[in-house]
C-alpha positions in Angstrom: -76.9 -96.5 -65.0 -78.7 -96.6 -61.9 -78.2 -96.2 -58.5 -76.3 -92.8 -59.0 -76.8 -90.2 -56.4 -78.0 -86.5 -57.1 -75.2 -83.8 -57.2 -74.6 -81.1 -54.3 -77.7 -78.9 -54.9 -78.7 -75.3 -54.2 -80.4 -74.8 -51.5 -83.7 -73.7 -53.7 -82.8 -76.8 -55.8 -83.2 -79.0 -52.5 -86.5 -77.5 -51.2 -87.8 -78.4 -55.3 -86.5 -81.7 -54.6 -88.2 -82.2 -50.9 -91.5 -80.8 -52.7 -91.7 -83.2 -55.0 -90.4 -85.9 -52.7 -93.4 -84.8 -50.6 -95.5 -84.9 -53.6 -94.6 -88.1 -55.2 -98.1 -89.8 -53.5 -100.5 -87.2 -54.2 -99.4 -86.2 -57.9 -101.0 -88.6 -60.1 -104.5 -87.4 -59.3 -103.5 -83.8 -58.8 -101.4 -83.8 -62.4 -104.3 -83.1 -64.8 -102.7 -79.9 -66.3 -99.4 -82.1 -66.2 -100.6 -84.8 -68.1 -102.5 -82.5 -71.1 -99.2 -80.9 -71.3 -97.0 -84.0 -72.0 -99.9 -85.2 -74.7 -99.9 -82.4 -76.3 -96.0 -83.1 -76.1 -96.7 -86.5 -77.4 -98.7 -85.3 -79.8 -96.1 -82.7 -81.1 -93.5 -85.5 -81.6 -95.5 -87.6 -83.4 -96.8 -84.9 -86.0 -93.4 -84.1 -86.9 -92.0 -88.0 -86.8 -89.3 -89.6 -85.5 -87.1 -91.2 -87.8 -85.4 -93.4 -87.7 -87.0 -95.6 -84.8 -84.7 -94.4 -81.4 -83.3 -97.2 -79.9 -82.4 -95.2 -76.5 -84.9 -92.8 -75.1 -84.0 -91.0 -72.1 -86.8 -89.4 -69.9 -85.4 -86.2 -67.6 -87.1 -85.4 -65.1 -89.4 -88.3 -65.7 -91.6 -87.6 -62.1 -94.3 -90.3 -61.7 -93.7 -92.0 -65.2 -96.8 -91.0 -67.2 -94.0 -89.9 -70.3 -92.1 -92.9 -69.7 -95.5 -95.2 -70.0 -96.3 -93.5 -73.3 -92.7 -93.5 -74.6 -92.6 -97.6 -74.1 -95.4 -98.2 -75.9 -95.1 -96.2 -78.9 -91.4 -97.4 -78.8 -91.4 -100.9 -77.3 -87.8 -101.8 -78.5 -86.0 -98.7 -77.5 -83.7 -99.1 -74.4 -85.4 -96.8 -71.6 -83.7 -94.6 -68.9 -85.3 -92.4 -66.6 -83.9 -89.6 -64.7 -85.3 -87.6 -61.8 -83.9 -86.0 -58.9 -86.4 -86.9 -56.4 -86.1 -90.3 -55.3 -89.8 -90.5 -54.5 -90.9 -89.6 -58.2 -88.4 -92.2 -59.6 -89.9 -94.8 -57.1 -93.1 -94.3 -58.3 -92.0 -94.7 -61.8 -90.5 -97.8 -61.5 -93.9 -99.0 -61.1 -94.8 -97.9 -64.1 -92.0 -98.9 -65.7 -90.4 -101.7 -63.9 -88.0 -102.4 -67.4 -86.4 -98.9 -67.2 -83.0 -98.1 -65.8 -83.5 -95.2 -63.5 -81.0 -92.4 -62.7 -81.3 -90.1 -59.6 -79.4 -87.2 -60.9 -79.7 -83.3 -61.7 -80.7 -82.9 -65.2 -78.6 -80.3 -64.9 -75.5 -82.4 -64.7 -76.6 -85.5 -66.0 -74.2 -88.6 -65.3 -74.5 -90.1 -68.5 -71.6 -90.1 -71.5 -72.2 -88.2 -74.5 -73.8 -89.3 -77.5 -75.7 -91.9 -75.8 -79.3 -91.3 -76.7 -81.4 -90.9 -80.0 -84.3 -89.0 -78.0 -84.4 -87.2 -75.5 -87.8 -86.4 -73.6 -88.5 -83.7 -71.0 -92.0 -82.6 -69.9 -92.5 -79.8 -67.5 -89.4 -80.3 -65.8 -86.7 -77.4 -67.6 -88.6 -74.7 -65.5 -87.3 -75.9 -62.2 -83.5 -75.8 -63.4 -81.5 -73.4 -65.8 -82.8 -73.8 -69.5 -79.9 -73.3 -71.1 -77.7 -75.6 -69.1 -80.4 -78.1 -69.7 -80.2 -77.1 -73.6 -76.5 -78.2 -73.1 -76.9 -81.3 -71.6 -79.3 -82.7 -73.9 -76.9 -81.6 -76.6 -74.4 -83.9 -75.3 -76.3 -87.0 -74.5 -78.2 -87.2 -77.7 -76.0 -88.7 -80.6 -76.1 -86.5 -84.0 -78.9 -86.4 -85.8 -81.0 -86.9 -82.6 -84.2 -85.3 -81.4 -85.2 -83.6 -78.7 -88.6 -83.2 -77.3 -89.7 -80.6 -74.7 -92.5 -79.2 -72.8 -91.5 -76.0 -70.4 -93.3 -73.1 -68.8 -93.1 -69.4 -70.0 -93.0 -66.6 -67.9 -96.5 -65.7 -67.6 -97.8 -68.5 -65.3 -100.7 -68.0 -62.1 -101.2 -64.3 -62.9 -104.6 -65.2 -61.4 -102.5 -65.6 -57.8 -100.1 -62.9 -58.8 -102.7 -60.6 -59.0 -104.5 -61.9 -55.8 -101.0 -61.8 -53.8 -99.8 -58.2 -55.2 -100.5 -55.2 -52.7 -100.6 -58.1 -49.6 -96.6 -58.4 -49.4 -93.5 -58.6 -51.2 -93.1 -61.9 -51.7 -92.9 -63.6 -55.1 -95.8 -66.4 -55.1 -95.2 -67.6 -58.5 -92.1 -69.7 -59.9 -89.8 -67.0 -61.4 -88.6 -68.4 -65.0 -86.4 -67.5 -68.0 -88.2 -66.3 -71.1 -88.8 -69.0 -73.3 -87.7 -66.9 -76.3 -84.2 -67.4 -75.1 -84.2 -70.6 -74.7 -85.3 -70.6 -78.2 -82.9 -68.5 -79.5 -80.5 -70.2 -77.2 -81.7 -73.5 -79.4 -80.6 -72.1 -82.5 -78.0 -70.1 -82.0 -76.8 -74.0 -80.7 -77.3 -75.3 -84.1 -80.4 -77.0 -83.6 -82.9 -77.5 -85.9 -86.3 -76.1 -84.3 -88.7 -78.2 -86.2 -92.1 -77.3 -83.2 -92.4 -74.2 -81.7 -95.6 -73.6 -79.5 -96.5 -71.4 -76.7 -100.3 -71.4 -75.3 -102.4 -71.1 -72.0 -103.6 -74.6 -70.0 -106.2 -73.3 -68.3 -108.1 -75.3 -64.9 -110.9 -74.0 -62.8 -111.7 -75.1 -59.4 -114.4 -74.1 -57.1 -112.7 -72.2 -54.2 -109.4 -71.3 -53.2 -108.3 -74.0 -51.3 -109.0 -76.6 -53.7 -107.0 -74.2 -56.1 -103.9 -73.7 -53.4 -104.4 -77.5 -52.9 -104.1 -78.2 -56.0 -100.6 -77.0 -56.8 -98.6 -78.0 -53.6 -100.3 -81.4 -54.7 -98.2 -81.3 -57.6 -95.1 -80.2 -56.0 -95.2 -76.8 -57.6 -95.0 -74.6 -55.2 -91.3 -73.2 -54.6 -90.8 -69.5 -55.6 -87.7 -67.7 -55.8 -88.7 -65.4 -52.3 -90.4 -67.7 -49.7 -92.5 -65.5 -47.2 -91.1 -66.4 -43.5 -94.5 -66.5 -42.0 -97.7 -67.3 -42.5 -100.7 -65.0 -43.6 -103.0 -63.6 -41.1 -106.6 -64.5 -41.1 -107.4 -61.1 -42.3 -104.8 -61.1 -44.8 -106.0 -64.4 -46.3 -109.6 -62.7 -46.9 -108.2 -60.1 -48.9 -106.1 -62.3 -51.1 -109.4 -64.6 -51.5 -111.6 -61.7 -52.2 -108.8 -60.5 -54.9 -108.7 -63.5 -56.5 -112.7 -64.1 -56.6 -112.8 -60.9 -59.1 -111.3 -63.6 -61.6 -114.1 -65.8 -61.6 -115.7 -67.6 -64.3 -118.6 -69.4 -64.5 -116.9 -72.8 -64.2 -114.8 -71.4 -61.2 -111.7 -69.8 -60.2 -109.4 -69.9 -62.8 -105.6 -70.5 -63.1 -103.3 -70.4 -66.0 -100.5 -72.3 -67.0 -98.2 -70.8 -69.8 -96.8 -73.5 -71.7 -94.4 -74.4 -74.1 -93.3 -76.7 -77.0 -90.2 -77.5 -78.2 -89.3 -80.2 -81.0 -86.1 -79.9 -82.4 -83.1 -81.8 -84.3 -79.4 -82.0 -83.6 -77.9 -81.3 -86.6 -75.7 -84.8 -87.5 -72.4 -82.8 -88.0 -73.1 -80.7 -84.2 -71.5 -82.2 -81.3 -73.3 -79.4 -78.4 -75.2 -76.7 -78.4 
């Protein structure tokens, strides 16, 4: 299953695969709030159970492999495949998981045949792409009875930086995403069965701005929806500092992830969302 190329891509869709392309050596030790997530992810799975033991897993939008790593041990048997779109993520996961078939591919439009998994696992990757096609796609890979297993952003994400930015321009600053109670009822209006539903703030603090700002192109998450053509001015950066400084806590500068958790079951007799 590897070795397939990713499909023609929007042009907002090819600057969130050159970020993370960019990204791909810097993201381990940037991905703190990305790694809590996908434990907590981890965690959700395992409180609700898998059974019985999957004996394909797939991983989309598997980034650096820090899922993947946890999904091989907990499941040493199960055949593995990971799929990313940026080929610099799936290189560095194939260090981590040298055993896995990788798949360069839009999760989106995954090039896989249906019913072909037992679990599919996705953490923080649905928020770059379209939910509900996603919801779709892991309908049709997974075989009946299957589970599916994702962590996603809401809609209330940086409003630390929203706040600093608003008043300095027009430009959107933060990642503009569908409400995650659509995807929900999206989920079981589908005929899933929601089994985990969580939402919750993943806070970080950091000690100045650009430690903060670093931070996140780090991580490759910094494509909005309305790109500014230019760069700030000197004097405009000072007022988006001094904005965002009224935030301030004693362990630093805030910034606030809104996350969510999905566990759910494909009902045996469903054959798609």
């Amino acid at each position: 299953m590897s070795g397939a190329s990713p499909t023609a891509a929007s042009p907002a869709k090819q600057r969130i695969r050159q970020a993370f392309d960019q990204a791909a050596a810097t993201y381990d030790a940037a991905a703190d709030v990305q790694r809590d997530v996908c434990d907590r992810l981890a965690g959700c799975l395992i409180r609700d159970g898998v059974d019985p033991v999957p004996g394909a897993i797939l991983d989309a939008g598997c980034g650096t492999g820090y899922g993947a790593r946890w999904l091989e041990e907990r499941w040493p048997q199960a055949r593995l495949a990971l799929v990313d779109f940026a080929p610099g993520m799936l290189a560095a996961a194939r260090i981590r998981s040298p055993g896995a078939a990788l798949i360069c591919a839009d999760i989106e439009a995954l090039p896989i045949v249906e019913c072909r998994f037992d679990l599919y696992w996705s953490s923080l990757a649905w928020q770059w792409n379209d939910p509900r096609r996603c919801l779709l796609e892991a309908g049709r890979v997974l075989r009946p009875g299957g589970m599916l297993a994702v962590a996603t952003l809401g809609t209330d994400n940086f409003p630390e930086l929203r706040h600093a930015f608003a008043e300095v321009d027009d430009y959107s600053h933060v990642l503009t995403i569908p409400s995650p109670e659509r995807l929900l009822a999206d989920c079981r209006a589908g005929g899933w069965q929601v089994r985990i539903w969580e939402r919750r703030p993943v806070r970080r603090h950091y000690p100045d701005m650009r430690t903060l700002l670093g931070s996140v192109k780090a991580v490759g998450a910094r494509e909005v929806a309305q790109r500014r053509p230019t760069p700030f001015s000197r004097s405009a950066w000072r007022t988006i500092t001094a904005r965002y400084e009224r935030w301030r806590e004693p362990a630093g500068l805030p910034l606030t992830y809104d996350a969510v958790w999905l566990i759910a079951r494909k009902e045996p007799s469903h054959h798609g969302p």
